[in-house]
N, C-alpha and C positions, 0 to 999 in steps of 0.2 A: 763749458770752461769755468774754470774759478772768480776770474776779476768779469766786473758787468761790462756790456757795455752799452751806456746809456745815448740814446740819441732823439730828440726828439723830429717826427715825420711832420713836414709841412704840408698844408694843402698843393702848395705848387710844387714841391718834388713830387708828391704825389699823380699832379697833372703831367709833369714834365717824364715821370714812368712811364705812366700809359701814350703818351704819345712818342715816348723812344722805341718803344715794341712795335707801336702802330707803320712807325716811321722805317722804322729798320726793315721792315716787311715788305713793304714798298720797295725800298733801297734793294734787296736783295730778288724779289721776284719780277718788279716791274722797270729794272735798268736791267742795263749790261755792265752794273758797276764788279760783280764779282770774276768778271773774266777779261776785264780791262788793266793788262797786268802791266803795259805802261804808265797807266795811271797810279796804282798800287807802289810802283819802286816812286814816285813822285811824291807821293803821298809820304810814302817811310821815309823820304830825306828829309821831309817838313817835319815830320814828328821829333827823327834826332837834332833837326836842327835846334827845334822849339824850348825840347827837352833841356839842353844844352844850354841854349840860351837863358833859362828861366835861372841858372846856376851862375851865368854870367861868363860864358864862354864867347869871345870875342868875334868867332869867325863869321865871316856870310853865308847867305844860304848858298849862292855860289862856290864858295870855298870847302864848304859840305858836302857839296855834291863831288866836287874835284878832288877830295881826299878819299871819298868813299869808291869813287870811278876808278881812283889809283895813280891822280895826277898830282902831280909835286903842287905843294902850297906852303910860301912863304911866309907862314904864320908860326906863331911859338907851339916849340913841338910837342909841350904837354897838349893842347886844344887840338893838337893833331889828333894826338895820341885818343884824347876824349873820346874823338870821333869814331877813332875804328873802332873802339872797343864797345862804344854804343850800339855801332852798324851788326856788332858779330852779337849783342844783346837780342836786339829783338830779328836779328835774321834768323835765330833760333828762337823766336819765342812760343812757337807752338810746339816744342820738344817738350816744356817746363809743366810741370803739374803746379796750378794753384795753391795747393795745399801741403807740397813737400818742402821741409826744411832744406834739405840736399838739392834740392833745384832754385832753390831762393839763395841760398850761400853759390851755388857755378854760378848762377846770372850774375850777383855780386863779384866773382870774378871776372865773368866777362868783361863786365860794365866797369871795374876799376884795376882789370892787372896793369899794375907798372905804373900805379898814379899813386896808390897809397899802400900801406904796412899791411894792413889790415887785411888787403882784397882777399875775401869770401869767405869771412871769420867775423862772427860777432864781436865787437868792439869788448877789449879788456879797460876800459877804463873810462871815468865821467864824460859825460857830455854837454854841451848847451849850446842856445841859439842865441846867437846877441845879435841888437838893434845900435851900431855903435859900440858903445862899452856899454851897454844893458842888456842885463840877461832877460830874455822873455820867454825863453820855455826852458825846461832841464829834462834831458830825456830820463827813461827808468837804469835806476842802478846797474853796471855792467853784470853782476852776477845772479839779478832777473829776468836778465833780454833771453835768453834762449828757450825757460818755461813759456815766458808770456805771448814768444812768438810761435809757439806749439801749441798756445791755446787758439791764439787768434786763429792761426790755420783748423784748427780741428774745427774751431765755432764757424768758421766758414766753409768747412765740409760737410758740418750736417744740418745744418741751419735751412728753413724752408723761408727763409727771405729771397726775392727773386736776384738773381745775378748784377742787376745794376744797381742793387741797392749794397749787396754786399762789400761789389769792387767799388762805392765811396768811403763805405765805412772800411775797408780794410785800407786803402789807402791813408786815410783819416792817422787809423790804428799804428800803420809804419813810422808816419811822421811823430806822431806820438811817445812812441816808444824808442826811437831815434837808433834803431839795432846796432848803425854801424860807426866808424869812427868817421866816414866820409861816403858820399851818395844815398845818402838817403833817401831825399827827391827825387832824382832819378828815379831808383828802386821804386819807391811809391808810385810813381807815374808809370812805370812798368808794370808793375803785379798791376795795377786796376785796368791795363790794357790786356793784358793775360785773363784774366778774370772773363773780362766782356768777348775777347776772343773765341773761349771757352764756350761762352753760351750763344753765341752768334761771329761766324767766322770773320765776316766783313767788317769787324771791330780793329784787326790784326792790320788793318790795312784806310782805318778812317783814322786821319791827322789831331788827335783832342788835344794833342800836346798844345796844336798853334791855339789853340782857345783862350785852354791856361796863361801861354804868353802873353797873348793880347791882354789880358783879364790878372794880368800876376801880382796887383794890386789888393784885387779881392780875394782873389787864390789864397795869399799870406792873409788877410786881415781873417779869412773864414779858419783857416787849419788858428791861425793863433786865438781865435774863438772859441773854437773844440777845445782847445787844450786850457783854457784859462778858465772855462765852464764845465768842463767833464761832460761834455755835450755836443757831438758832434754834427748835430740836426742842422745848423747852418752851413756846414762843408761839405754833408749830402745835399741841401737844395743849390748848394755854388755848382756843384762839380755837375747833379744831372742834366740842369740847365746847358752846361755847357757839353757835356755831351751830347744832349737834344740836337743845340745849334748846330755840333758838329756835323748830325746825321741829316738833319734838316736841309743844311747850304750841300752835302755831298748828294743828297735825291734830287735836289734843284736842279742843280749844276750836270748831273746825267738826263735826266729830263723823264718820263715817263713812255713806256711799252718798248721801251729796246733791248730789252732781255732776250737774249737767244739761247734755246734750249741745248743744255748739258747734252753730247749725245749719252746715249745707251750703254749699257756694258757690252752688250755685243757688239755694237759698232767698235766698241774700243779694240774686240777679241780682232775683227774681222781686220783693223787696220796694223794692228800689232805679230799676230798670231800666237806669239806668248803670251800676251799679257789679259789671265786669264781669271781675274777679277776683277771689282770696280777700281777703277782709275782712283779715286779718291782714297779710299781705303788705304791702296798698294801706296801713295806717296805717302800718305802718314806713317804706316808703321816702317818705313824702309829706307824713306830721304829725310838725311840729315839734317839740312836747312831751309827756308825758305826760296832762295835764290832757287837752289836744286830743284825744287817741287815744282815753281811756275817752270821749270824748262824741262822735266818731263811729260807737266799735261803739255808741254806745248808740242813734242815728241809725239804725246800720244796723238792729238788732235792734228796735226801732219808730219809722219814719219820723214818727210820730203825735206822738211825746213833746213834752212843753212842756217848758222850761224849769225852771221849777220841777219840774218831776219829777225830770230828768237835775239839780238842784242834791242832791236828797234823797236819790235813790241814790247819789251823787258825797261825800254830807258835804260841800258849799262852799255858799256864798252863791249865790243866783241870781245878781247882779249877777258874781258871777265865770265862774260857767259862758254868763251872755247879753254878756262881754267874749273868752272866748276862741272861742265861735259868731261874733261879728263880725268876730276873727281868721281863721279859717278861711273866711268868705263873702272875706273880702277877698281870702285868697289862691285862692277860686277853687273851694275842695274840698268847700264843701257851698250848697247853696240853697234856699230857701222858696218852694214851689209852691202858691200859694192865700192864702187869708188866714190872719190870724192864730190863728183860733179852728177854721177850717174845712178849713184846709192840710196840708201834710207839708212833709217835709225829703227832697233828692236829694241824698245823697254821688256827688261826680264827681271822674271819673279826667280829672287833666291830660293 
């Protein structure tokens, strides 16, 4: 890329690297955090809640939940509004490639249609951040932002720096560069979860947002650091810190050896009869969203399941998980063999 980007590596992000990998490895072989998919929609309501919050959106985490469930809440309906369009952000966020402009401008729609002008268009016009009436940062001129953010993405697709270091400093880079006219933060706290997603899956589904929140003291004081030193080295050791902790308090809190092995692909064949690839694979390249995907492994893993079951395991309303099965019959991907009571379900391959 043209512009540098300078950061200086501390000993302790350094330390806080190696024990995120260490940790994370843990987290994913020696729990049953990756197939605990009520805990997962749990986890995603804290992060938008977090998210949200760090922006200064008023609602509870209750009231989070109840908008996203699909329950009326008497709150102002912009911070409604926040919310869904947050929930349909990262309910797609493993559709999104890191490094496309076209997938960074939809997420920016997602995350802001019907809140501001701009939703999923680089900002035509100046920017800044004020402290009061003071201005503490200026983002870059509007008729720079869409080279600079073509480099930043390219520098982070070919870059041999490891994934957690990249999703700091690219997050670092968004706020910096301040793309849009509005969501920025957001955005930033999005890509660096896509990022980590990317390279380890159970990132899509660990809460870093509540960190930030907890911590959005220093949050601000490190990005306004970066930016007033052209040096983002203390907003990397802020943020892998708190990703550490993140990953840390979630391997705790699941406890150690209760991983229960993935079955087989043939077990998948044998229960499905169609479905006549890995289970994994086939929800990547073919389901839509997240919600979709925990409820066809869960199809796959008992074709038997009712609805309400897959709500219970899920954390959602029935009424949400028998609206995104109607999704998925529509397009084709799964089907009800028998009756209602006496039947199963067939995941099928387009």
């Amino acid at each position: 890329m043209t512009h540098d980007l300078p950061y200086t590596l501390t000993i302790r992000a350094v330390d806080s690297l190696t024990k995120i990998a260490e940790t994370v490895t843990r987290l994913e072989y020696g729990t049953g955090f990756k197939r605990n998919i009520k805990l997962h929609r749990e986890n995603r309501v804290r992060s938008i809640y977090s998210s949200l919050a760090i922006e200064g959106n008023t609602l509870s985490l209750g009231e989070v939940t109840d908008v996203i469930e699909g329950r009326l809440v008497a709150g102002k309906q912009a911070e409604v509004k926040e919310v869904k369009n947050a929930y349909q952000a990262y309910d797609t966020i493993m559709t999104f490639s890191p490094y496309s402009i076209e997938d960074f401008l939809r997420a920016h729609t997602l995350m802001t249609g019907g809140l501001v002008e701009e939703s999923g268009r680089f900002r035509s016009g100046d920017v800044g951040v004020f402290d009061g009436g003071t201005v503490i940062h200026v983002g870059a001129r509007p008729m720079f932002v869409p080279q600079l953010m073509r480099e930043l993405f390219e520098w982070a697709r070919t870059t041999d720096v490891h994934p957690a270091l990249v999703s700091a400093i690219v997050h670092s880079e968004i706020e910096t560069i301040h793309p849009f006219a509005d969501g920025n933060g957001r955005m930033g706290r999005l890509w660096q979860t896509l990022i980590l997603a990317k390279w380890n899956e159970v990132f899509a589904w660990i809460p870093m947002e509540s960190l930030v929140y907890e911590k959005r003291p220093q949050y601000y004081d490190a990005l306004r650091q970066a930016q007033r030193t052209n040096d983002s080295g203390g907003f990397i050791e802020f943020t892998l810190s708190a990703i550490l902790e993140a990953v840390e308090a979630q391997a705790q809190s699941m406890g150690e050896s209760t991983f229960d092995a993935v079955p087989s692909g043939s077990e998948f064949v044998d229960k499905t009869n169609e479905f006549v690839e890995n289970g994994d694979k086939f929800v990547d390249k073919f389901v839509e969203n997240d919600t979709q995907r925990e409820i066809v492994r869960l199809l796959i893993a008992d074709p038997s399941i009712s609805a309400k079951r897959m709500a219970e395991e899920m954390g959602m309303s029935a009424r949400g998980v028998q609206k995104s099965i109607a999704a998925l019959r529509k397009q084709g991907l799964v089907e009800r063999v028998g009756s209602a009571k006496g039947g199963h379900w067939v995941v099928k391959r387009p």
